[in-house]
C-alpha positions in Angstrom: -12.3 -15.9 18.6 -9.7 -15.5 16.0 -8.1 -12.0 15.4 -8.3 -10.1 12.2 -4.6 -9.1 11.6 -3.9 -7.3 8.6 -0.3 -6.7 7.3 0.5 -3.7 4.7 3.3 -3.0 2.9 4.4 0.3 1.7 7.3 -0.1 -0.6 8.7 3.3 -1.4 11.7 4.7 -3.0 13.6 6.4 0.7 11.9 3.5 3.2 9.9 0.4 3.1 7.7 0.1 5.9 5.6 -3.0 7.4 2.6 -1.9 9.0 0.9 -4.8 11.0 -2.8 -4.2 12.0 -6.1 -5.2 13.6 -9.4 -3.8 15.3 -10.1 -2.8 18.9 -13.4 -4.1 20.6 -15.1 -1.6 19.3 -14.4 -3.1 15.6 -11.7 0.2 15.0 -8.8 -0.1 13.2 -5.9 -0.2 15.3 -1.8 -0.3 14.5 0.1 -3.3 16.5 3.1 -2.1 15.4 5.3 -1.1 12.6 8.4 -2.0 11.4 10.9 0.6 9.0 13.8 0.0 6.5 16.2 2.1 4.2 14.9 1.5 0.5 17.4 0.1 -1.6 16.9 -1.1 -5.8 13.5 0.7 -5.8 13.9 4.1 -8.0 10.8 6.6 -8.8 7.9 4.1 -7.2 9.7 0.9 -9.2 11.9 -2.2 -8.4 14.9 -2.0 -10.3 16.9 -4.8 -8.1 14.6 -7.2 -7.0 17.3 -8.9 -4.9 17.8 -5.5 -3.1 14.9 -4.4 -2.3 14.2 -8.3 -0.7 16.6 -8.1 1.8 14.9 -4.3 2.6 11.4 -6.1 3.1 12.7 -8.4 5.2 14.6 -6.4 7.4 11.0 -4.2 7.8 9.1 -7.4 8.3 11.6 -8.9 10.9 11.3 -5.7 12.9 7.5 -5.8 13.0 7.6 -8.9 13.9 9.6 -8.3 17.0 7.1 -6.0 17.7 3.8 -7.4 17.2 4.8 -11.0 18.3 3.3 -11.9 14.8 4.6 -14.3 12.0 3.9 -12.4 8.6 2.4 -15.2 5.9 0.4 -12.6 3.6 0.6 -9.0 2.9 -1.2 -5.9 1.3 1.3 -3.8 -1.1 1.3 -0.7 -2.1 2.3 -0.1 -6.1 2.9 3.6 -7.7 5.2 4.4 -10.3 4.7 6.6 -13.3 3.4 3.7 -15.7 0.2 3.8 -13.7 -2.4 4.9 -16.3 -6.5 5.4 -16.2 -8.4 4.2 -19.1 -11.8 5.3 -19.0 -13.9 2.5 -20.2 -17.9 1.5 -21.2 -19.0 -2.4 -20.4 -22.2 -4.1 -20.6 -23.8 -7.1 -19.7 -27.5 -8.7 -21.0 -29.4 -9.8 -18.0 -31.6 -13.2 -17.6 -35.1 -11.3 -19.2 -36.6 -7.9 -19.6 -38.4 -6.7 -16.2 -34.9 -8.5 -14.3 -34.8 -6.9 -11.1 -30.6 -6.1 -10.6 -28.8 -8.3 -8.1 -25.2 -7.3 -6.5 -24.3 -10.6 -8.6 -25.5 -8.5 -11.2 -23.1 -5.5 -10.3 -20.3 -7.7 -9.4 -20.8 -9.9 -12.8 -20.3 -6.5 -14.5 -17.6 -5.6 -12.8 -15.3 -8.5 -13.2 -16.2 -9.2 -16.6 -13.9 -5.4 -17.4 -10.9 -7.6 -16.4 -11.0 -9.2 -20.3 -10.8 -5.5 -21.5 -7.9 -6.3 -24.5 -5.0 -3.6 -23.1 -1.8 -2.4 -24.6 1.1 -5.1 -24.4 2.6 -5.1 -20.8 0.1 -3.7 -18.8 -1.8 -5.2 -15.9 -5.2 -3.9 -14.5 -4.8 -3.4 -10.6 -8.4 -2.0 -9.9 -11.7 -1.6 -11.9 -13.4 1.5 -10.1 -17.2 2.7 -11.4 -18.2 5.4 -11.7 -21.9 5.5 -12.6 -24.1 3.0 -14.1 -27.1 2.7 -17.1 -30.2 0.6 -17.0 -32.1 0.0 -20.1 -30.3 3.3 -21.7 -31.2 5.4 -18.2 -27.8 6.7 -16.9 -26.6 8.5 -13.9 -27.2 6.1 -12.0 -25.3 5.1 -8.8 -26.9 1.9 -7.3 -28.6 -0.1 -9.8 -29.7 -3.1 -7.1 -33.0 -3.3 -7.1 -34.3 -1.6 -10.2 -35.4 -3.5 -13.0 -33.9 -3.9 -16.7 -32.4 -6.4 -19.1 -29.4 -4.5 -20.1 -27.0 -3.2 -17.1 -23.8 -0.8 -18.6 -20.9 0.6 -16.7 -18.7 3.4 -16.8 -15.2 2.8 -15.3 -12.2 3.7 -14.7 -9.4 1.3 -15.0 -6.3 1.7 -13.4 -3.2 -0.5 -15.2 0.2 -1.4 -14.6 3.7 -2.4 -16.0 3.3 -5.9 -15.2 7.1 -6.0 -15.4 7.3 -3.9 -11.9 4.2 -6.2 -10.9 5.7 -9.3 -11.1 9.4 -7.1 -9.6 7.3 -6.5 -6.9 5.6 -9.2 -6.3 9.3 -11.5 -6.7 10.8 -8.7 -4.2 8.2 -10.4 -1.8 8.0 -13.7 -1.8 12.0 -13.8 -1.8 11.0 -12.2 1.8 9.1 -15.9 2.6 6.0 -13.2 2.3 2.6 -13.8 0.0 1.1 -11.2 -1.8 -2.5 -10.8 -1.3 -3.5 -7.9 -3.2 -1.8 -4.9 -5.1 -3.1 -1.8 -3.8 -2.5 1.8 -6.1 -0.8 3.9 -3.0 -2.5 7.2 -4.0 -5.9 4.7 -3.1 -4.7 3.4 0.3 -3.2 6.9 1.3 -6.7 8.7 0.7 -8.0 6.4 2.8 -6.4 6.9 5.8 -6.4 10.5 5.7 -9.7 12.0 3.7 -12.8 11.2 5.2 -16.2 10.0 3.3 -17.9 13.6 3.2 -14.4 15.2 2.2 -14.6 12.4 -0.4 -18.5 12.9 -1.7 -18.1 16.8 -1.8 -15.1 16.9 -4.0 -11.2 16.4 -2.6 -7.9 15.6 -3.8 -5.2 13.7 -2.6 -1.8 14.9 -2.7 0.9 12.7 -1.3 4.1 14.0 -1.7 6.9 11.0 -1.0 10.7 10.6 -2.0 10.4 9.4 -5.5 6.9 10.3 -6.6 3.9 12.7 -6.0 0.7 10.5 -5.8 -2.9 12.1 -6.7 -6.4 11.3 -6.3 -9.6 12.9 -6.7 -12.7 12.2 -5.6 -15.7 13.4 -6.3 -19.4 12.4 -5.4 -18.3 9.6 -3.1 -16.3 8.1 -6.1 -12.5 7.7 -7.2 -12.2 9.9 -10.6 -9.2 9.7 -11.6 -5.1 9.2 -10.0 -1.9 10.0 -11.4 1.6 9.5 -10.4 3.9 12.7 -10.8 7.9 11.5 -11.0 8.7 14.6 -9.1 9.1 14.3 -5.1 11.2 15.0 -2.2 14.4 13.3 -3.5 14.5 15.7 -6.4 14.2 18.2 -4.0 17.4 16.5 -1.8 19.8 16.9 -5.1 18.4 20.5 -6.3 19.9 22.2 -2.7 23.2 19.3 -3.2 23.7 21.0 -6.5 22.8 24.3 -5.3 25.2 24.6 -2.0 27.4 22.2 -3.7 27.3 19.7 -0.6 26.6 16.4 -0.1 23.6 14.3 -0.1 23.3 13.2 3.5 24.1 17.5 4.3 21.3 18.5 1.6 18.5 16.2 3.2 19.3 17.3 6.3 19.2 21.1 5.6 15.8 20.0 3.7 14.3 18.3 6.8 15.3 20.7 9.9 15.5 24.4 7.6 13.4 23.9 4.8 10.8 26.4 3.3 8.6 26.4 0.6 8.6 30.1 0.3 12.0 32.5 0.1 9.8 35.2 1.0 8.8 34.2 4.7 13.2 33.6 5.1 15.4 35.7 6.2 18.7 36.7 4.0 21.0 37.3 7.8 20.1 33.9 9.0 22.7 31.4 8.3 23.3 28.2 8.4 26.7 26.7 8.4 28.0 23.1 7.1 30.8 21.5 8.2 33.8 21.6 5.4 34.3 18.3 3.6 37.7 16.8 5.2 39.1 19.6 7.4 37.9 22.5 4.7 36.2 25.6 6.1 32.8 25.4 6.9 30.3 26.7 4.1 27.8 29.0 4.7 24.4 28.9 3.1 21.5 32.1 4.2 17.9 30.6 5.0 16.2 32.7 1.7 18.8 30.7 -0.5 17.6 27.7 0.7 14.0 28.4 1.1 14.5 29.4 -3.0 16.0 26.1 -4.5 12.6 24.3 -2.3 10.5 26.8 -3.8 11.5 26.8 -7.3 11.0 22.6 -7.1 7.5 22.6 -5.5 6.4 25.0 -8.0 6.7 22.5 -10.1 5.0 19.6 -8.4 2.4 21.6 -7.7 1.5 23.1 -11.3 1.7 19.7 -12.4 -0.6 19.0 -9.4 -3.0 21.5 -11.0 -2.5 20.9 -14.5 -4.3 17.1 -13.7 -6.8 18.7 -11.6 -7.7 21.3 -14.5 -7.4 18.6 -17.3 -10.0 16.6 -15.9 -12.3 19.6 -15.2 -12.3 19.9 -11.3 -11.0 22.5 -10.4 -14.1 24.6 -9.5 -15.5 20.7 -8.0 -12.9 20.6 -5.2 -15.5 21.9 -2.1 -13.1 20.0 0.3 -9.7 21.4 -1.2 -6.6 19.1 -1.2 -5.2 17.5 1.3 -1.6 16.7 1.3 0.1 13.7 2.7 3.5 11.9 2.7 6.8 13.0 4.1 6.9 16.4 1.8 3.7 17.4 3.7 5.5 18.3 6.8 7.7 20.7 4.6 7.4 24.2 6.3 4.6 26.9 4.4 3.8 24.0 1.7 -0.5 24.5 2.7 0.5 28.1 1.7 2.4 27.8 -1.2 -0.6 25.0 -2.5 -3.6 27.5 -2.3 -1.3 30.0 -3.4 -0.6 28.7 -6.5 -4.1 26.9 -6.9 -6.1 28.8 -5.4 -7.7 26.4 -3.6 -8.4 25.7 0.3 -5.4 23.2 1.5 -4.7 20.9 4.5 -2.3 18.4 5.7 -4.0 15.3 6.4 -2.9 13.1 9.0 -4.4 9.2 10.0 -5.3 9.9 13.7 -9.0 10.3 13.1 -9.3 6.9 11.1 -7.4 5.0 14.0 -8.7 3.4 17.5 -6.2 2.4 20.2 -2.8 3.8 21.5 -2.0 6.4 18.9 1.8 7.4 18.9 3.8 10.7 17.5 5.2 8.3 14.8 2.2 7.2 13.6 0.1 10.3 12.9 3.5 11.7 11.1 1.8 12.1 7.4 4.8 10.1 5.7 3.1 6.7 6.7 -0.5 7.4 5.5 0.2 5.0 2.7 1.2 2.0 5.1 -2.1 3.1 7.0 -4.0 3.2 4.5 -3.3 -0.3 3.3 -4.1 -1.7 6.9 -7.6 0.2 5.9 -7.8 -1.0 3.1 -6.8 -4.9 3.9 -9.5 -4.6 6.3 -12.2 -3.7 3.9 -11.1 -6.7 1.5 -11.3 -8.9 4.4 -14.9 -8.1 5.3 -16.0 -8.3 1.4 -14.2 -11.5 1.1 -14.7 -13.4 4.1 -11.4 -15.5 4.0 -10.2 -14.4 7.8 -10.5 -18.1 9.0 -9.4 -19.7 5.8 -6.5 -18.0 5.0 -4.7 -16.0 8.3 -2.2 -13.2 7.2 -0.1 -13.5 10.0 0.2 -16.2 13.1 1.2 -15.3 16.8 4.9 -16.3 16.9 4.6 -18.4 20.1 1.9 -20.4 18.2 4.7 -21.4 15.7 7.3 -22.0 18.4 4.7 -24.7 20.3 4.2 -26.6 16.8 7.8 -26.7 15.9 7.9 -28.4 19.6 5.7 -30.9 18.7 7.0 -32.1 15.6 10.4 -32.4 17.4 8.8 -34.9 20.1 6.9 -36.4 17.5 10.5 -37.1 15.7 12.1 -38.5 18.9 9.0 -40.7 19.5 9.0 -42.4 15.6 12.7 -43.1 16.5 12.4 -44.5 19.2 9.5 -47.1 17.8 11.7 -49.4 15.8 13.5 -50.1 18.9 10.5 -51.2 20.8 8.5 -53.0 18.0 9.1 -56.4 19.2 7.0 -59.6 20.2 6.9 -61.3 23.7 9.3 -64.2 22.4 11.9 -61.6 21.0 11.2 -61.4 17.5 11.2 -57.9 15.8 8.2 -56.8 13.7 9.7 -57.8 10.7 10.0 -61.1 11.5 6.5 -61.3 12.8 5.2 -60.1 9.5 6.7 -62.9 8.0 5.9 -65.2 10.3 2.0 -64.0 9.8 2.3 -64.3 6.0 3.2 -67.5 6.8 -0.2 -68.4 8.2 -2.4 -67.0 5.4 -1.5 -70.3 2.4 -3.6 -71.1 0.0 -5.5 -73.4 2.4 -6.8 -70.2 4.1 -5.6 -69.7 7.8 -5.2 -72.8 10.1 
C-alpha cells in the first residue's frame, strides 16, 4: 500500500524549515524528518527577494531529503504577514425546492461559491472559514445536513492576502523544482498542532510568537473566529538589547536566547554578564535586571496588542482555555507570567508532543516549529477530504527515482544499438527493405 507523505513548509523570517510527514499504523501523525535553513529575502512574514529566499528552500528541502530518503514534488506552505485581513461576510444560496433536505453538496456549494466575493484590488482569499449557518431565516445553526429548507445562508469569515507575497511565495517555490499545494495562514497550522479540540470548543487563543511576526488565533465553540498578524516579534526584540548595550547583533540574540527575561523584577542588579570587546576593546558589562528590562518593555507591547484583538472582538471573558503561546519567543524565560499578568488570563506554552505518534525527539517538541507541525496536520486533513493520495504523490522515495533513471539509461543504450542490427538475412539494412517492399505494392496490387 502506498504511504501518505505529507511535506510542509514553514517559511519564516529567522529559518525556513521543511517538515516531511506521514502516519504510524495506528493512522497517527508522525515526523520523518525535518530539514532547517537560515532565512534570507523574507522580512516581517513576506518575500522581498524571491531569488533569496529560493536558494533558502532549497537548502531546507535538500536536507530533509537526506533525511527522509524522500524526493519533495509538492508541498504545504505556511503564509503570515501583516496584510492578512478577516472580512466578515453573509452568503446565500436557493436550493432545488421548498421542503429540500440539505446535502454536504449543499454546504460545500455554499461555501465555494464566497470565493467570487468582489475584494479590494490586490488581495487574494486563502481560506473561507464558517461560522454558523441560517435555514429558511432560522440561524445559529451549526450543521445544517439534514434539515430541510429552500434557502441555506452563511456567516464567514474570510481570510485574504497580498496576492503580490502570494505569487512571491509561491515563485520562491517552484524556483526550488517544488509545487505548491495549498497556502496555509500559519497562525491556522500552528493552532493545530498545539491546542487541542476541547481547548478549541471552550474558548482559546493562539499566540505564536516568531522572529518577524506575532501570529493569533481564537477559537471559540469549536470554530476559528478571528486571526491577526502582529509585526512585532522576537527580532525586534534582538535590535532593542543591540541598541540598548550597544553590541552587536549576533551578541544581542545570544544574550536574548541563554539570559533573557521577561520580567526585570525576578533579575538580579549584581549578576553580570560580560561581552567580549569588539576588536581587542575591553569587555562590556551588562547586569541581568538591565537586560530582563529592554525584554520586558518589548513584550509589553506584543502582548497589549495581543489583548487589544482579544478585547476588540469581545472575548476576553470567552477565553475558558486561556492562551496558549507557541513559536521560538515562547521559550523566553517568565513570558506565561508576564501574559496572565498583563491579561489576566490563565496562560500556557503549547508544545506538539501530544498531537504526534512515533519517535518524538527534543527538537521537535521545541515550540518554534509548531507551525511546520502544524502544516504536516493540516496536509493530512486535506488529503483525507480530497482523496488525491494515489493521483497526485507529494513526495517519492529517492531510490524509486534512482531505479527509473536506470532504466531510461538502458533503454537509451538499447535504441542505439537497434540501427546497427536492423538488417535482413541477405545484408540489406531496413531502409533498403522498406524500399524494396514499396516496390511490391504497384498499382497491380501485390504479386
Amino acid at each position: 500500500m502506498e504511504r501518505e507523505i505529507v511535506v510542509g513548509i514553514d517559511i519564516g523570517t529567522t529559518k525556513i524549515a521543511v517538515f516531511i510527514g506521514s502516519r504510524d499504523e495506528e493512522g497517527k501523525p508522525i515526523v520523518l524528518g525535518m530539514g532547517k535553513s537560515e532565512s534570507i529575502g523574507v522580512e516581517r512574514g513576506v518575500v522581498r527577494n524571491i531569488e533569496l529566499t529560493s536558494n533558502s528552500i532549497k537548502k531546507a528541502i535538500d536536507e530533509a531529503e537526506q533525511k527522509t530518503g524522500y524526493k519533495v514534488k509538492e508541498v504545504f506552505v505556511g503564509i503570515a504577514g501583516n496584510q492578512i485581513r478577516n472580512i466578515q461576510h453573509r452568503g446565500n444560496i436557493m436550493l432545488e425546492s421548498k421542503g429540500h433536505i440539505i446535502k454536504e453538496s449543499d454546504r460545500e456549494r455554499l461555501i465555494k461559491d464566497q470565493e467570487n466575493l468582489v475584494l479590494q484590488p490586490g488581495e487574494k482569499i486563502i481560506h473561507v472559514v464558517p461560522q454558523d449557518f441560517i435555514v429558511d431565516g432560522e440561524g445559529d445553526v451549526i450543521n445544517p445536513i439534514g434539515m430541510p429548507g429552500s434557502c441555506l445562508e452563511g456567516n464567514f469569515n474570510i481570510i485574504t492576502g497580498n496576492v503580490t507575497n502570494i505569487e512571491n511565495i509561491v515563485r520562491s517555490v517552484e524556483m526550488a523544482n517544488c509545487k505548491v499545494r495549498n497556502l496555509i495562514l500559519e497562525p491556522i497550522a500552528s493552532a493545530e498542532a498545539v491546542v487541542n479540540a476541547s481547548e478549541k470548543e471552550a474558548g482559546v487563543c493562539l499566540v505564536d510568537i516568531g522572529g518577524g511576526t506575532t501570529d493569533m488565533a481564537i477559537f471559540h465553540d469549536g470554530i476559528l473566529r478571528h486571526t491577526a498578524v502582529i509585526p512585532l516579534a522576537g527580532n525586534v526584540i534582538t535590535e532593542d538589547i543591540k541598541e540598548g548595550c550597544s553590541i552587536i547583533k549576533t551578541q544581542a540574540e545570544a544574550l536574548k536566547t541563554r539570559f533573557g527575561s521577561c520580567l526585570s523584577a525576578s533579575a538580579k542588579e549584581d549578576e553580570i554578564i560580560a561581552i567580549p570587546g569588539f576588536r581587542g576593546r575591553e569587555p562590556r558589562e551588562i547586569s541581568m535586571k538591565t537586560l530582563a528590562g529592554i525584554i520586558q518593555a518589548r513584550m509589553e507591547m506584543i502582548i497589549d496588542q495581543v489583548l487589544f484583538e482579544i478585547r476588540s472582538k469581545k472575548y476576553e471573558r470567552k477565553l475558558i482555555a486561556g492562551i496558549v503561546l507557541s513559536g521560538g519567543g515562547a521559550k523566553m524565560k517568565d513570558i506565561v507570567q508576564l501574559t496572565e499578568y498583563l491579561t489576566g488570563i490563565d496562560a500556557r506554552v503549547g508544545t506538539p508532543e501530544d498531537h504526534l505518534g512515533g519517535t518524538i525527539t527534543e527538537e521537535i517538541t521545541h515550540p518554534m516549529h509548531a507551525t511546520g507541525i502544524g502544516l504536516i496536520l493540516e496536509g493530512l486533513k486535506k488529503l483525507d477530504k480530497d482523496n488525491r493520495l494515489s493521483k497526485h504523490p507529494m513526495a517519492i522515495p529517492i531510490d524509486a527515482i534512482e531505479e527509473e533513471v536506470e532504466e531510461e539509461i538502458i533503454e537509451e543504450e538499447v535504441i542505439e544499438e537497434i540501427p546497427n542490427k536492423k538488417k535482413s538475412s541477405d545484408g540489406k539494412t531496413k531502409s533498403s527493405i522498406i524500399s524494396w517492399l514499396e516496390g511490391l505494392f504497384k498499382e497491380d496490387g501485390p504479386e
